[in-house]
Jmol script that loads the backbone (N, CA, C; Angstrom):
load data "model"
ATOM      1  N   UNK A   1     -20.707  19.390  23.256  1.00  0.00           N
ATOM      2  CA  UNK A   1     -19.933  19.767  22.083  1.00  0.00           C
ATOM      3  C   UNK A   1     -19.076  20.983  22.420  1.00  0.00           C
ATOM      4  N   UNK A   2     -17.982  20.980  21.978  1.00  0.00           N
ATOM      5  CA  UNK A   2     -16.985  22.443  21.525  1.00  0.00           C
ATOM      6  C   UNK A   2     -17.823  23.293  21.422  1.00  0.00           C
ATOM      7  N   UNK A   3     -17.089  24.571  22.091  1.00  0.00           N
ATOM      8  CA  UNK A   3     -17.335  26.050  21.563  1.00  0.00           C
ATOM      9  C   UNK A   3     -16.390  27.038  20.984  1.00  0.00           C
ATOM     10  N   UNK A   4     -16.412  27.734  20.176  1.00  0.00           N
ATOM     11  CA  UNK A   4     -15.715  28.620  20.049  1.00  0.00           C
ATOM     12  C   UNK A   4     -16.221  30.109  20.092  1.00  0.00           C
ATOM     13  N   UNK A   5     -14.952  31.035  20.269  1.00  0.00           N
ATOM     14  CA  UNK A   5     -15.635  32.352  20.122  1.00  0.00           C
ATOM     15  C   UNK A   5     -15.625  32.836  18.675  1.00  0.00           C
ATOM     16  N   UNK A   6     -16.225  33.410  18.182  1.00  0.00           N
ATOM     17  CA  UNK A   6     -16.299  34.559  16.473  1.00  0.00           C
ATOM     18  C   UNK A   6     -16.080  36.116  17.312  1.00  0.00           C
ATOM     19  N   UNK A   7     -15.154  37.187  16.566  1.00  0.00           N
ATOM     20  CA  UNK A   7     -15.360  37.735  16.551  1.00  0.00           C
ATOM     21  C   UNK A   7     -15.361  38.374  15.610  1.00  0.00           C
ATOM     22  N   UNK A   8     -16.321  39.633  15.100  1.00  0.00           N
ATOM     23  CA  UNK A   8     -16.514  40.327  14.141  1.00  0.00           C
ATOM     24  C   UNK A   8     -15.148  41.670  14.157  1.00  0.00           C
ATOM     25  N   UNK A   9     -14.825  41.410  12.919  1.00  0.00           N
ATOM     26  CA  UNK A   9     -13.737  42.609  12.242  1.00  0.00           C
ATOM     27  C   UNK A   9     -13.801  43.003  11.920  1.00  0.00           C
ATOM     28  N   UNK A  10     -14.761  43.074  10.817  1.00  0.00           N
ATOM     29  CA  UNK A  10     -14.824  43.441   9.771  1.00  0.00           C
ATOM     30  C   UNK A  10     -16.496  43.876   9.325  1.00  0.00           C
ATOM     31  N   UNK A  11     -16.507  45.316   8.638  1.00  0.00           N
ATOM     32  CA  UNK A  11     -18.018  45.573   8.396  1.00  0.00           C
ATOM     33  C   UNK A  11     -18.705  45.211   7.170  1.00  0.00           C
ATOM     34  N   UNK A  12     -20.050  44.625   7.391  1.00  0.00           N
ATOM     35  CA  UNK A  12     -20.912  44.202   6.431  1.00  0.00           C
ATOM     36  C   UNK A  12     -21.192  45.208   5.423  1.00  0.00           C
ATOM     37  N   UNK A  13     -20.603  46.578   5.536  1.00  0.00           N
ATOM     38  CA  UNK A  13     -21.460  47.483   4.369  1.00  0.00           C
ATOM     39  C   UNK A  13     -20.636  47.425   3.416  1.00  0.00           C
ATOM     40  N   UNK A  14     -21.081  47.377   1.996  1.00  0.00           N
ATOM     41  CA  UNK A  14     -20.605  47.312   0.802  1.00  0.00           C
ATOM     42  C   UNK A  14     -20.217  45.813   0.730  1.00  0.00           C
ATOM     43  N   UNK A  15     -20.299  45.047   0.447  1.00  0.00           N
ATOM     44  CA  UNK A  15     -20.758  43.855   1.059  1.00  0.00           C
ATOM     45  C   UNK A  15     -21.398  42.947   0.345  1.00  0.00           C
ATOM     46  N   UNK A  16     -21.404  41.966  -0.422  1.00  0.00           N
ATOM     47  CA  UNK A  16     -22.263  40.858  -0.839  1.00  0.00           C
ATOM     48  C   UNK A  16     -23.308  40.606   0.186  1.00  0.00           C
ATOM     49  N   UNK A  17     -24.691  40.614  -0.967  1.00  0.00           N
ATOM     50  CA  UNK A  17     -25.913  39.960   0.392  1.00  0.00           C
ATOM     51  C   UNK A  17     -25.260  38.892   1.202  1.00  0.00           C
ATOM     52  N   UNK A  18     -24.641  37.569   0.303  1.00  0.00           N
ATOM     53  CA  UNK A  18     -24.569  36.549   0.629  1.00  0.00           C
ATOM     54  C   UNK A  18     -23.534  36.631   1.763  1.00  0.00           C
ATOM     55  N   UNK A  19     -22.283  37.275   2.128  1.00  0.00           N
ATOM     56  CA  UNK A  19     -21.776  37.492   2.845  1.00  0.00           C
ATOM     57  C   UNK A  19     -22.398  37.900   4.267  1.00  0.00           C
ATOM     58  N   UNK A  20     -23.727  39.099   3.774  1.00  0.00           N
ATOM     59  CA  UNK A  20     -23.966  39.288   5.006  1.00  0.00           C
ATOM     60  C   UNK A  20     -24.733  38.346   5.539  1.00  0.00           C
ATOM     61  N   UNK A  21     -25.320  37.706   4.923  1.00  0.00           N
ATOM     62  CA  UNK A  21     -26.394  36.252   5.225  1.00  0.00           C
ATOM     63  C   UNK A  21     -26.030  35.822   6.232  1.00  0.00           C
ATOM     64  N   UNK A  22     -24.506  35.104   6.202  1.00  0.00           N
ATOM     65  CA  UNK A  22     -23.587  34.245   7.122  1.00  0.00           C
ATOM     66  C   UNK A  22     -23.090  35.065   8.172  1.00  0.00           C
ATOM     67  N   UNK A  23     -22.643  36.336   8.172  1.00  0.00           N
ATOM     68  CA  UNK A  23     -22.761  36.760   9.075  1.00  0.00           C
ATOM     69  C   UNK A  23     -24.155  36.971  10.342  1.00  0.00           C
ATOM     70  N   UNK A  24     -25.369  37.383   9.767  1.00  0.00           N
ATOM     71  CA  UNK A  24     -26.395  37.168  10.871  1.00  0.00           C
ATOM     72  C   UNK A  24     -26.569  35.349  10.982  1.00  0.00           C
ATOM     73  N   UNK A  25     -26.250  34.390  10.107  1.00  0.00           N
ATOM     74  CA  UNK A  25     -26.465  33.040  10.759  1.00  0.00           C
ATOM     75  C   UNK A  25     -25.432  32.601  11.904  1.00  0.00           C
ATOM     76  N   UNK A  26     -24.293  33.492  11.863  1.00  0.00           N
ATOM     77  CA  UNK A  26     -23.266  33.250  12.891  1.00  0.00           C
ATOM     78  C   UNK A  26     -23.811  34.095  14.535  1.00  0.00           C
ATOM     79  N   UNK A  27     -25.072  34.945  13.964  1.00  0.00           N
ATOM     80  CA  UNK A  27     -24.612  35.572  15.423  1.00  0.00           C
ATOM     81  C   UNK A  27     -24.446  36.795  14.942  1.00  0.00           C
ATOM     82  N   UNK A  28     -23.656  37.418  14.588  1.00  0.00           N
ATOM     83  CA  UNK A  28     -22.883  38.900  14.143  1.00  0.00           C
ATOM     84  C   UNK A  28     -23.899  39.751  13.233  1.00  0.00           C
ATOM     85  N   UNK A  29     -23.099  40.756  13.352  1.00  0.00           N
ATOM     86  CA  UNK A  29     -23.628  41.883  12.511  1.00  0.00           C
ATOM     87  C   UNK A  29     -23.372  43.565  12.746  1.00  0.00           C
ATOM     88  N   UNK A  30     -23.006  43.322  14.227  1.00  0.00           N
ATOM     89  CA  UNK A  30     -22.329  44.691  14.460  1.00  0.00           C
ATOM     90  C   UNK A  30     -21.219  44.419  14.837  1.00  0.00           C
ATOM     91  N   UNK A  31     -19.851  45.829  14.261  1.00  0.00           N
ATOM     92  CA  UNK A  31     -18.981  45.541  14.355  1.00  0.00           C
ATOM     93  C   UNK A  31     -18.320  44.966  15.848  1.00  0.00           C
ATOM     94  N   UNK A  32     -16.953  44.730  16.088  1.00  0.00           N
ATOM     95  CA  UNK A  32     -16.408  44.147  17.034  1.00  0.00           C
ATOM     96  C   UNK A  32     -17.460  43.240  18.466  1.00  0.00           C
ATOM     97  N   UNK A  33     -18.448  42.508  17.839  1.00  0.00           N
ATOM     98  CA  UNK A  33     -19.352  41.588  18.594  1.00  0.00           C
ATOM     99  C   UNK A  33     -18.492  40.924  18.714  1.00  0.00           C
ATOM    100  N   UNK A  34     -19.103  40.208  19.991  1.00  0.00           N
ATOM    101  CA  UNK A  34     -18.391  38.593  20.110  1.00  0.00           C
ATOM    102  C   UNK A  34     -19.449  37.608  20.479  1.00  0.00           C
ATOM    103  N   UNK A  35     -19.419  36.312  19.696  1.00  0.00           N
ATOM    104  CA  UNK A  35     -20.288  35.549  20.428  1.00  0.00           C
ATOM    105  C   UNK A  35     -19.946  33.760  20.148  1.00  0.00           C
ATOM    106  N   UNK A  36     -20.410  33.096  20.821  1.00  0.00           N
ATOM    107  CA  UNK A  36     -19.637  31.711  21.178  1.00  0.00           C
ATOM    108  C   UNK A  36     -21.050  30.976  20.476  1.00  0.00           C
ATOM    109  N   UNK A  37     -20.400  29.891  19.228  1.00  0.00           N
ATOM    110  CA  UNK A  37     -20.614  28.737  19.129  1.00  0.00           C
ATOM    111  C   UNK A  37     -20.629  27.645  18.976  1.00  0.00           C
ATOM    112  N   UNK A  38     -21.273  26.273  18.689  1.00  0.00           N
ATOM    113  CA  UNK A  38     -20.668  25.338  18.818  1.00  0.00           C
ATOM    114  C   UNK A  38     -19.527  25.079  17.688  1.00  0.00           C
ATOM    115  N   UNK A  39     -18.494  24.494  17.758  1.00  0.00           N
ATOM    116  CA  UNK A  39     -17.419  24.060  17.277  1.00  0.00           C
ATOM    117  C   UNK A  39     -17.882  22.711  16.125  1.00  0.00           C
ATOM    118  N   UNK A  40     -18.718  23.510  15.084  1.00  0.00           N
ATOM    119  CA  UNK A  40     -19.485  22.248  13.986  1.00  0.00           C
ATOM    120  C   UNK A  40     -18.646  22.258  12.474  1.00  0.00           C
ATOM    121  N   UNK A  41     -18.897  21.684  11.888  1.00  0.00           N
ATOM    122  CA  UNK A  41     -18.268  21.752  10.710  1.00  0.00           C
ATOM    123  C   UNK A  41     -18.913  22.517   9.694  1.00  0.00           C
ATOM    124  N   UNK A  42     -20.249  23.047  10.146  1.00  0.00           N
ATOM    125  CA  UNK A  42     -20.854  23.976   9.510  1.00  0.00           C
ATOM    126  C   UNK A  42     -20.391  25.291  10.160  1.00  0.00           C
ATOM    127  N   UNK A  43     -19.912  25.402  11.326  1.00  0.00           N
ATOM    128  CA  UNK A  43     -19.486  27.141  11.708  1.00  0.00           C
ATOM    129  C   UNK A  43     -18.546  27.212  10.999  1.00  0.00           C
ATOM    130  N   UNK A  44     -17.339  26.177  11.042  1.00  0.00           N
ATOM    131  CA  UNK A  44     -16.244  26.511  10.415  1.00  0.00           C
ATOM    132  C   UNK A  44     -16.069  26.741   9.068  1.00  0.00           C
ATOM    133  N   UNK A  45     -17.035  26.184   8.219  1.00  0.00           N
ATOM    134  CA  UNK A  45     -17.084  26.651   6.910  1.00  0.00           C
ATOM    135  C   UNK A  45     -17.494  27.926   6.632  1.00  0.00           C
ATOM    136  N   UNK A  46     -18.339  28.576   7.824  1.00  0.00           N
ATOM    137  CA  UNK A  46     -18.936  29.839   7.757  1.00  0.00           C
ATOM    138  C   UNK A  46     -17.882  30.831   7.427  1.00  0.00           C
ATOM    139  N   UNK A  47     -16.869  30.588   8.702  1.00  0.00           N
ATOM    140  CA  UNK A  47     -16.077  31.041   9.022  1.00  0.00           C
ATOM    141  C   UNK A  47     -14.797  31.604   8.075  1.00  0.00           C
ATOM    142  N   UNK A  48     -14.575  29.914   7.109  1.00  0.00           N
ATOM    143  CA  UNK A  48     -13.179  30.067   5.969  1.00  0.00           C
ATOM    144  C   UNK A  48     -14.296  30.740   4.822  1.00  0.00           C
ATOM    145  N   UNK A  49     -15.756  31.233   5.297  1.00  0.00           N
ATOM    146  CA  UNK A  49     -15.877  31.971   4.015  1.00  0.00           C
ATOM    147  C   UNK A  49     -15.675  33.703   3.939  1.00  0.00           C
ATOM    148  N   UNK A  50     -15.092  33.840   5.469  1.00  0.00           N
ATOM    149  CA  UNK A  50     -15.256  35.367   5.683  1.00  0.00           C
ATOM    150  C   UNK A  50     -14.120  35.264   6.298  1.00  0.00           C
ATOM    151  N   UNK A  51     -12.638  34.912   6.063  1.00  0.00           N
ATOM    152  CA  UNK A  51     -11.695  35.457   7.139  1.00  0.00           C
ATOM    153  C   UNK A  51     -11.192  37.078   7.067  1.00  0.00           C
ATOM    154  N   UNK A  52     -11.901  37.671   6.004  1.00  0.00           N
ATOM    155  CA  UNK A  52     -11.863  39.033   6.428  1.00  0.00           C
ATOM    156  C   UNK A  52     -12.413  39.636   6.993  1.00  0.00           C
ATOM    157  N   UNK A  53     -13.283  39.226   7.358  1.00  0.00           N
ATOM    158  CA  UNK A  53     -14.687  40.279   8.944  1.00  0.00           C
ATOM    159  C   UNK A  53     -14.898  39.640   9.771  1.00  0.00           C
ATOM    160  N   UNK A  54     -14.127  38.032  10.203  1.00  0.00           N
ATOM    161  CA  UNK A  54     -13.899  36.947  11.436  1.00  0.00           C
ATOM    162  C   UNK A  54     -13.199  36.810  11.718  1.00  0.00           C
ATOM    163  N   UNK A  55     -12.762  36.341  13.217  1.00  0.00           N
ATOM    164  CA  UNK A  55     -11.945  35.947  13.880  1.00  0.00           C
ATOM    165  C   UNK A  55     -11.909  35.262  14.474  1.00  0.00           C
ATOM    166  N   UNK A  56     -11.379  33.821  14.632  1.00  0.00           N
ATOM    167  CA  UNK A  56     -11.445  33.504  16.254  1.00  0.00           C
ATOM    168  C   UNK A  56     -10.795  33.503  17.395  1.00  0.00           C
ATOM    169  N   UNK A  57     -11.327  33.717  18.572  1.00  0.00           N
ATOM    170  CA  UNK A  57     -10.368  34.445  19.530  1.00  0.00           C
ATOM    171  C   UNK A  57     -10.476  33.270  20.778  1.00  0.00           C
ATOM    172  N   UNK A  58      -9.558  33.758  21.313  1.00  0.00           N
ATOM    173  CA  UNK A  58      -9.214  32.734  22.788  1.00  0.00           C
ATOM    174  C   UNK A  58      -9.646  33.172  23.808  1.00  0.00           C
TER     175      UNK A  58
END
end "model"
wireframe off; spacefill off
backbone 0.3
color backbone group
């Protein structure tokens, strides 16, 4: 399967729990991390739920 990278932009404090939830299910949690996963239709929803503290990078 696909991978992609996430990277974190953006900080979890002040913050909806639920926001930060998805962030530790992605991987993340401290700022500017990077970490690679599979390319599912569940990351990507993760993803369009935080495009303010995600990124994905090349």
């Amino acid at each position: 399967m696909a991978k992609i990278k996430i990277k974190q932009i953006g900080s979890p404090i002040r913050r909806p729990e639920h926001q930060k939830k998805i962030l530790i299910g992605l991987g993340l949690g401290k700022m500017h991390r990077v970490v690679e996963v599979e390319d599912t239709a569940e990351t990507r929803g993760a993803i369009a739920k935080l495009p303010h503290m995600v990124a994905v990078v090349d």
